[in-house]
C-alpha positions as CSV (number, residue, x, y, z in Angstrom):
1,X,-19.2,-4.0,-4.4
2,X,-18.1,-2.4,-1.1
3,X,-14.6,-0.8,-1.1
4,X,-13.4,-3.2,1.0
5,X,-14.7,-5.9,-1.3
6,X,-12.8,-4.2,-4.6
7,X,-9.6,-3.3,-2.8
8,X,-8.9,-7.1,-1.9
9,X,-10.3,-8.2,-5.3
10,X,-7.6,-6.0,-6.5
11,X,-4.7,-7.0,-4.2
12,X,-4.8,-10.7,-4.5
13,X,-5.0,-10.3,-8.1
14,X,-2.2,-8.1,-7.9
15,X,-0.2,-10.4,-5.6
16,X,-1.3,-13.7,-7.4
17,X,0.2,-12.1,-10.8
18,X,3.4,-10.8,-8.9
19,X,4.1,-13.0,-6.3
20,X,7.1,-14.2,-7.7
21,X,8.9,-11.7,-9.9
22,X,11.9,-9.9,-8.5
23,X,10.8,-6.8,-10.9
24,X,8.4,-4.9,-12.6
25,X,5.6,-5.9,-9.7
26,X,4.4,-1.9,-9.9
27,X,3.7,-2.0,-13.8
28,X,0.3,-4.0,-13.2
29,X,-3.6,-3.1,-13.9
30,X,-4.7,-4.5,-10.2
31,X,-1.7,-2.4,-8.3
32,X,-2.8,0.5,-10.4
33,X,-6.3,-0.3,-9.4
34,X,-5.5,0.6,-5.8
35,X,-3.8,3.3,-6.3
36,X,-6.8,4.3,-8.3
37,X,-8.8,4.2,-5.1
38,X,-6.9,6.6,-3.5
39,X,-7.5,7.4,0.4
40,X,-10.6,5.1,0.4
41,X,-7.9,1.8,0.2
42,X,-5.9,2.9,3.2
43,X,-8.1,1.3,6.0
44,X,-7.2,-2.1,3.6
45,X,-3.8,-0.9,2.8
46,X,-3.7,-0.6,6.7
47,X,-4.6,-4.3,7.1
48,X,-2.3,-5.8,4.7
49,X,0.4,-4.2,5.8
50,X,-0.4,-5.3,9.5
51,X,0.3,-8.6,8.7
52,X,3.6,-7.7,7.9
53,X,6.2,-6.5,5.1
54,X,4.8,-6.5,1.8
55,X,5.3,-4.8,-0.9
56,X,1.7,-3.2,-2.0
57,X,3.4,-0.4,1.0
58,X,4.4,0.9,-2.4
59,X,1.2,2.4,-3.3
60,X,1.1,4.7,0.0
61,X,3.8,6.2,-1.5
62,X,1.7,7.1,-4.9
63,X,-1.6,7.9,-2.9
64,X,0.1,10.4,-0.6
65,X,3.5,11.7,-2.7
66,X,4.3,13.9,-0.3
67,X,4.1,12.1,2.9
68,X,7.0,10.3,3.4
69,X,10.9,11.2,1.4
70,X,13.2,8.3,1.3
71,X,16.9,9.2,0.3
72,X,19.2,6.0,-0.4
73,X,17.8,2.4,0.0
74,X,15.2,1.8,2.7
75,X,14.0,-1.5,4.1
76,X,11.0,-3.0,3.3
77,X,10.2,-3.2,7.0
78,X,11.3,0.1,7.6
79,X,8.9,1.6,5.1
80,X,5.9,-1.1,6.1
81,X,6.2,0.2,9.7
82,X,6.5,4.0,8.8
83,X,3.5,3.4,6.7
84,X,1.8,1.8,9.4
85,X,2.1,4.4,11.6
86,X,0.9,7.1,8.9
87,X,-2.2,5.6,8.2
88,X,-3.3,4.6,11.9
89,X,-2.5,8.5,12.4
90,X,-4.9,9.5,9.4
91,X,-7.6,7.1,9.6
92,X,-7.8,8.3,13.7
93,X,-8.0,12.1,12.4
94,X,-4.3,12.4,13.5
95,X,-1.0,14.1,11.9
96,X,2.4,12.9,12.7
């Protein structure tokens, strides 16, 4: 399987076993799966969050820890659109 091809495997498992929980939507084999993958899923990561808000954003945070510092609560947009902006940056050989 290509890494595209296991990185969706992974995420609609993930979404299809999470979709509708309020909590404990991080403590799952699939999300850990991704994160798993590290920089290879953030071309896919990239895609997904394109679409719009959703919450696999979360794994950005685990594949790069030191990227991004959030103090207090932060959107779900906010952090989708910060994210996307990271990760066009990388994946075009780019810092912000």
């Amino acid at each position: 399987m290509t890494d595209k091809e296991i990185f969706y495997r992974e995420y609609v498992l993930w979404r299809d076993e999470t979709g509708l929980l309020s909590h404990g939507i991080y403590d799952n084999e699939h999300f850990d799966n991704i994160v798993k993958m590290g920089e290879k899923a953030s071309p896919y990561l990239l895609e997904v969050l394109s679409e719009g808000p959703n919450h696999i954003v979360h794994a950005c945070d685990l594949i790069y820890p030191d990227e991004v510092t959030y103090e207090g609560y932060i959107p779900l947009d906010f952090a989708c659109k910060t994210w996307t902006l990271i990760l066009t940056a990388k994946l075009n050989g780019q810092t912000i």
